[in-house]
DSSP file (Angstrom, degrees, kcal/mol; ACC not computed):
  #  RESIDUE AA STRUCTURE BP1 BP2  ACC     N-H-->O    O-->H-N    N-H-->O    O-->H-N    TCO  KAPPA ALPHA  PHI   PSI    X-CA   Y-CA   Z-CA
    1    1 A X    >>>       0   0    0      0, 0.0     5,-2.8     0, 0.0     4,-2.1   0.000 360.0 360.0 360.0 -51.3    0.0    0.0    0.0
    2    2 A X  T 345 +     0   0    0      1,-0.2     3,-0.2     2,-0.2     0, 0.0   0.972 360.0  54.3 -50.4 -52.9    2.8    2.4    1.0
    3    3 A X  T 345S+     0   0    0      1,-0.2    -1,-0.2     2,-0.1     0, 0.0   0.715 114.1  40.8 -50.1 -29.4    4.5    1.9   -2.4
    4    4 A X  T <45S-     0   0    0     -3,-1.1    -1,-0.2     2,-0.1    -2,-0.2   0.525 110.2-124.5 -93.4 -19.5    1.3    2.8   -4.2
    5    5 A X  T  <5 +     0   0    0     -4,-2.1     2,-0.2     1,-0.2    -3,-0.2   0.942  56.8 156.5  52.8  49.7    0.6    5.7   -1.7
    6    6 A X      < -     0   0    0     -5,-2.8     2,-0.3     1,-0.0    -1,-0.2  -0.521  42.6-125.1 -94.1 175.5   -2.9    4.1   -1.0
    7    7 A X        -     0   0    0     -2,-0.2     2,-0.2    -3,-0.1    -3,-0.0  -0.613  16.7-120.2-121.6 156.5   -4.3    4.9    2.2
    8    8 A X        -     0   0    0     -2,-0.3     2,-0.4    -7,-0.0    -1,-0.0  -0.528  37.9-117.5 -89.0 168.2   -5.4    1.9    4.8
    9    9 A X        -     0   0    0     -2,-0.2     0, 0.0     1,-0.1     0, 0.0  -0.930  18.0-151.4-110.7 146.4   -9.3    2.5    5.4
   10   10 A X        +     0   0    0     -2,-0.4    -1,-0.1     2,-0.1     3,-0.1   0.347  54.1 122.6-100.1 -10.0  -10.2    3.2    9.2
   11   11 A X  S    S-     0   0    0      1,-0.2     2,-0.7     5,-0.0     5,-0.1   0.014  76.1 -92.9 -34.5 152.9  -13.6    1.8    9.1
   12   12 A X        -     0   0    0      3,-0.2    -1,-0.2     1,-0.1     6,-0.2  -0.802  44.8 -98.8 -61.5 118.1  -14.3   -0.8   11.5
   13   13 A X  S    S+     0   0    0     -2,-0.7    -1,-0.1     1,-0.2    -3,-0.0   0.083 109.1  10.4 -38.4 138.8  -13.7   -4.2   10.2
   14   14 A X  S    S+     0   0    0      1,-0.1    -1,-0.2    -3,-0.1     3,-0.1   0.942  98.2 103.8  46.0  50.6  -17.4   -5.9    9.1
   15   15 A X    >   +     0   0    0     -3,-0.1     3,-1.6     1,-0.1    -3,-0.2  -0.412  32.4 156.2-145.1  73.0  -19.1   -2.4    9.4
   16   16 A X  G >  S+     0   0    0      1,-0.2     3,-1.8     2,-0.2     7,-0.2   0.701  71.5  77.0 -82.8 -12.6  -19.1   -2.0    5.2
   17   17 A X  G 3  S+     0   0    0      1,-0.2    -1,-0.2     2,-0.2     3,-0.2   0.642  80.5  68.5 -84.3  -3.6  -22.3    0.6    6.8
   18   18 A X  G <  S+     0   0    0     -3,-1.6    -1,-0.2     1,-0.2    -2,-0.2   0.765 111.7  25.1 -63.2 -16.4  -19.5    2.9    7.7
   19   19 A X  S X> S+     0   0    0     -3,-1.8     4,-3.0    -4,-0.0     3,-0.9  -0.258  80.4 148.0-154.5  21.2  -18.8    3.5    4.3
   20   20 A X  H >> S+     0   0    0     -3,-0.2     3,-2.8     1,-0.2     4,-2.1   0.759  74.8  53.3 -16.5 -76.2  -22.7    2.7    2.9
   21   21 A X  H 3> S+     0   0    0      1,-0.3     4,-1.3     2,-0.2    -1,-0.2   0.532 120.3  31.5 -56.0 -27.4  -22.3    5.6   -0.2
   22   22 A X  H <> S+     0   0    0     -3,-0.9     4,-2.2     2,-0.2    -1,-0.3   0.639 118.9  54.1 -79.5 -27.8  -18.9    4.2   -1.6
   23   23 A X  H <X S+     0   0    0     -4,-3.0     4,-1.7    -3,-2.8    -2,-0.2   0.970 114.0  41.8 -74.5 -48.5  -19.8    0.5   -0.6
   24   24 A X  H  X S+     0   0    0     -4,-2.1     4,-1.9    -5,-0.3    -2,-0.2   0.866 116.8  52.6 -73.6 -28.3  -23.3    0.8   -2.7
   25   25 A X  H  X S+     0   0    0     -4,-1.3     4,-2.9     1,-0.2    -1,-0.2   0.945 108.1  49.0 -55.4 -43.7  -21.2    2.7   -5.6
   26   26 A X  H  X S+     0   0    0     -4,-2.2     4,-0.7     2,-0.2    -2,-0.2   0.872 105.6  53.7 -80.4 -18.2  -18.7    0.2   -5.9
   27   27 A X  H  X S+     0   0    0     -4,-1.7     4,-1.2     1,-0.2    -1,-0.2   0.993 114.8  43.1 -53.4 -62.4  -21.1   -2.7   -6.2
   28   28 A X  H  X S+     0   0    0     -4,-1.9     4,-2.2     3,-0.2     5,-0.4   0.874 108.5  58.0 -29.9 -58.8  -22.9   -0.8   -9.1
   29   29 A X  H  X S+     0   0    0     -4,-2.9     4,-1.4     2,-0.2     3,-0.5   0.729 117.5  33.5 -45.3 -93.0  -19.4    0.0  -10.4
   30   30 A X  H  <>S+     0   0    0     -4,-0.7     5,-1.3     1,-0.2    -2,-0.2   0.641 124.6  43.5 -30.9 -80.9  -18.8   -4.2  -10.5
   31   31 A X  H  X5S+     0   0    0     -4,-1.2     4,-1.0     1,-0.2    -2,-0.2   0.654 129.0  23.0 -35.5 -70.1  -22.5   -5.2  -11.5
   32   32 A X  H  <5S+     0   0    0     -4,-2.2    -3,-0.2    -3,-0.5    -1,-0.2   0.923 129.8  29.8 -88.5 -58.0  -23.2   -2.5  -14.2
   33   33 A X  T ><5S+     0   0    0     -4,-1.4     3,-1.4    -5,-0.4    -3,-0.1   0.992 120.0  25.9 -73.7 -92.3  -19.8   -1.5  -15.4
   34   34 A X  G >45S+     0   0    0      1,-0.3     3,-1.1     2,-0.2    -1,-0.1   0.639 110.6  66.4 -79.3  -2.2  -16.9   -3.7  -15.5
   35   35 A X  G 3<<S+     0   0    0     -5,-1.3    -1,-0.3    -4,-1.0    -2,-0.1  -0.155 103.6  49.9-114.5  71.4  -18.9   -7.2  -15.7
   36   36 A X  G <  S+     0   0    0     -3,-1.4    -1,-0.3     2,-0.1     2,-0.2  -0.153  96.0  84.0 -83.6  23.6  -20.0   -6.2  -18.9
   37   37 A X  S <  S-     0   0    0     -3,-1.1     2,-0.3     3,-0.0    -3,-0.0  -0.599  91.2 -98.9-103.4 163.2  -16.8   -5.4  -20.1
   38   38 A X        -     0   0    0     -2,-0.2    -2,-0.1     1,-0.1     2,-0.0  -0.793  57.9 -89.1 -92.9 157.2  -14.2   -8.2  -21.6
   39   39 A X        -     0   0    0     -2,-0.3     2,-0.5     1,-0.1    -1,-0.1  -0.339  44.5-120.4 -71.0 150.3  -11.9   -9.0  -19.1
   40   40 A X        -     0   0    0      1,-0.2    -1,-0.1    -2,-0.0     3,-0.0  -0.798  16.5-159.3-127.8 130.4   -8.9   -6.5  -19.4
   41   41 A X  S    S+     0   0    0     -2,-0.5     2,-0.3     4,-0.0    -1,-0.2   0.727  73.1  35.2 -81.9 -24.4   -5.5   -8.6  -20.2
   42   42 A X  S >> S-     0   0    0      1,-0.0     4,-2.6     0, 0.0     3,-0.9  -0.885  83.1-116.0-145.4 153.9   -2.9   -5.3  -18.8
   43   43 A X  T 34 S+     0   0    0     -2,-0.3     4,-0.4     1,-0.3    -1,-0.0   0.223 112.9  65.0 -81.0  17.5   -3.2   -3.1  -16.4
   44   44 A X  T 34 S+     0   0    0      2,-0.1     4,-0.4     3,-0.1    -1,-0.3   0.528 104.9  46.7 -72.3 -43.5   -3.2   -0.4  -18.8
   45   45 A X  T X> S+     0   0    0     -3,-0.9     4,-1.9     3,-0.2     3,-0.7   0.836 111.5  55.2 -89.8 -30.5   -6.4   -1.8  -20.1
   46   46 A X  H 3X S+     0   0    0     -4,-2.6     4,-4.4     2,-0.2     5,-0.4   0.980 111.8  41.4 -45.0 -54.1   -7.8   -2.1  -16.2
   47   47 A X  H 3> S+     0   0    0     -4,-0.4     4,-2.1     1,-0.3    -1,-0.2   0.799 113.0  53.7 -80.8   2.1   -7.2    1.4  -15.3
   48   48 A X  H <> S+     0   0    0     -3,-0.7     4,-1.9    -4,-0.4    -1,-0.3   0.908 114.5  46.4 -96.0 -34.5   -8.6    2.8  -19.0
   49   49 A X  H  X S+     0   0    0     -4,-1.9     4,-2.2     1,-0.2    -2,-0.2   0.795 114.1  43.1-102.2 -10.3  -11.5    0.9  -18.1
   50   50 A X  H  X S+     0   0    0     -4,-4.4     4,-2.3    -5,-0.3    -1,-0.2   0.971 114.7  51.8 -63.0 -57.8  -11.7    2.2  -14.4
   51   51 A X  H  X S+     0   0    0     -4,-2.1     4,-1.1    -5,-0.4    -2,-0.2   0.756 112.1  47.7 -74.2 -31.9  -11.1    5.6  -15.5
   52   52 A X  H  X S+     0   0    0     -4,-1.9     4,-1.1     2,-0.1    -1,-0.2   0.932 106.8  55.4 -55.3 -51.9  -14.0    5.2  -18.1
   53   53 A X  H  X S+     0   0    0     -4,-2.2     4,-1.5    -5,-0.2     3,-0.4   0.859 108.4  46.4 -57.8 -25.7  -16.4    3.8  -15.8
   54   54 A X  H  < S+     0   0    0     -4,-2.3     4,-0.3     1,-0.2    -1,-0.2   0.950 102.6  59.8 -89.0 -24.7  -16.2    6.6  -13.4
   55   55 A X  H  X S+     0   0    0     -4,-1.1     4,-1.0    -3,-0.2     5,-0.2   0.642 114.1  49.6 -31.5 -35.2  -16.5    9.1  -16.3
   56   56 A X  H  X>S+     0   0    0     -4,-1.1     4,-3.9    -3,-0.4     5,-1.4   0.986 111.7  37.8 -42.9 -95.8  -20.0    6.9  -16.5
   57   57 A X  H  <5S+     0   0    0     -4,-1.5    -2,-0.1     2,-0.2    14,-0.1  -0.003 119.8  50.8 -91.6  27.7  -21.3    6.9  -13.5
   58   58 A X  H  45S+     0   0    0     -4,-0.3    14,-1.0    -3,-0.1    15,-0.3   0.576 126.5  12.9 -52.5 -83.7  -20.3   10.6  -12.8
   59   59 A X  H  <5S+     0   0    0     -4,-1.0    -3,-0.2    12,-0.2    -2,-0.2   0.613 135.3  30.5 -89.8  -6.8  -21.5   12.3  -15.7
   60   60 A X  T  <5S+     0   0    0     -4,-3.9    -3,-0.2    -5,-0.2    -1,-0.1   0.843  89.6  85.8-116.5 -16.1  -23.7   10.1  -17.5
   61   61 A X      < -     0   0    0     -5,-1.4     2,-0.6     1,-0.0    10,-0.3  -0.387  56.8-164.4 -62.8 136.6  -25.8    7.4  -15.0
   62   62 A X        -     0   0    0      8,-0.2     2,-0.4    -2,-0.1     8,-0.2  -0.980   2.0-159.0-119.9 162.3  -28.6    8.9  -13.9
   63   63 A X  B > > -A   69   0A   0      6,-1.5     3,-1.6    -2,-0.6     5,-1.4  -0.947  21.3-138.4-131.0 144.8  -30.4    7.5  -11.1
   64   64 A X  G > 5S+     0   0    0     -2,-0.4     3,-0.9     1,-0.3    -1,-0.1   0.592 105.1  64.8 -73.9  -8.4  -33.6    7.8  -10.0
   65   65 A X  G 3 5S+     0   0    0      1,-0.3    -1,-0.3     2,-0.1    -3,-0.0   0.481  95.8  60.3-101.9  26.3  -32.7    8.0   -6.8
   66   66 A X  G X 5S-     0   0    0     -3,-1.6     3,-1.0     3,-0.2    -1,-0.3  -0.311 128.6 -93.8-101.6  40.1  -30.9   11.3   -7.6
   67   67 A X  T < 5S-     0   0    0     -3,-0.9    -3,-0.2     1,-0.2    -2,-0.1   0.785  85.4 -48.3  70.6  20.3  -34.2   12.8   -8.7
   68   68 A X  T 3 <S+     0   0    0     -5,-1.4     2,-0.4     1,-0.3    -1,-0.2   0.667 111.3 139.1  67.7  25.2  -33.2   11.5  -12.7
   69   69 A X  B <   -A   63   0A   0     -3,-1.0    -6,-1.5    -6,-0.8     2,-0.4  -0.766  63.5-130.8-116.2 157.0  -30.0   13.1  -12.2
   70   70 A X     >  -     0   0    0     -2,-0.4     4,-0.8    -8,-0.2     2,-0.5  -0.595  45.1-111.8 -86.2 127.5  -26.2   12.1  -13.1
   71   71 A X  H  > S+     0   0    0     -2,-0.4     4,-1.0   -10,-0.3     5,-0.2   0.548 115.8  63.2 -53.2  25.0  -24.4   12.6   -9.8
   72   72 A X  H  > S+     0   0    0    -14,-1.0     4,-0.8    -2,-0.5     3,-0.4   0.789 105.5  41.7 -82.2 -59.5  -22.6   15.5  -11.2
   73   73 A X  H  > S+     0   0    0    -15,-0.3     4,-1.7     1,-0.2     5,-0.3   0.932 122.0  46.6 -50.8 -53.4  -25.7   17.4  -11.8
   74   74 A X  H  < S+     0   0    0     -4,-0.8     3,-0.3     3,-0.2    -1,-0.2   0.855 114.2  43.6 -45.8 -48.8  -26.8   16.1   -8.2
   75   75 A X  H  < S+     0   0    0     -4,-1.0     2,-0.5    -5,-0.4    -2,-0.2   0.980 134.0  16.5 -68.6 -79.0  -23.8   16.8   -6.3
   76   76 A X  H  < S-     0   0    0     -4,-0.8    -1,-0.2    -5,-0.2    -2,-0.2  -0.049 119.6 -84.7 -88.4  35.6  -22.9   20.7   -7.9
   77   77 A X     <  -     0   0    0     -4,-1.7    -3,-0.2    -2,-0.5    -4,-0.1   0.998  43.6 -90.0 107.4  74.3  -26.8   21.6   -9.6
   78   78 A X        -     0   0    0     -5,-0.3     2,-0.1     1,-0.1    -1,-0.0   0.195  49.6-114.6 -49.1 140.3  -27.9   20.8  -12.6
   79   79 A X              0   0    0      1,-0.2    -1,-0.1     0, 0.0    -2,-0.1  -0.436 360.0 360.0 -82.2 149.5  -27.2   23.5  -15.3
   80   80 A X              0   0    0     -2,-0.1    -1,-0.2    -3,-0.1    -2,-0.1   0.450 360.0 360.0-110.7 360.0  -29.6   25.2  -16.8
């Protein structure tokens, strides 16, 4: 982790509600995003297809349970 200059997570072990909004994003991520993707042979093709899927489900998912909005609109307003 140190070599990658990831952070450890401080949650409490087996308390994934500590961390609901990120826990329930990354499931979507896997279900809707990357397993519908072909499985990505290099990590070069992993992180273009990480770095697409959050381009996704930033600016283009909308959810209903953002009011029909893509959480960029939700989070800073939707433009008019």
């Amino acid at each position: 982790m140190v070599i990658n200059s990831a952070r450890h997570s401080y949650s409490a072990p087996g308390t994934p509600a500590d961390n609901a909004v990120i826990e329930h994003w990354w499931a979507d991520f896997k279900a809707i995003w990357i397993a519908h993707l072909p499985k990505a042979q290099t990590l070069v093709e992993l992180e273009q297809q990480v770095k697409e899927g959050i381009t996704y489900f930033t600016e283009k998912f909308i959810s209903a349970k953002r009011n029909d909005l893509t959480a960029a609109e939700y989070r800073f307003g939707k433009a008019n």
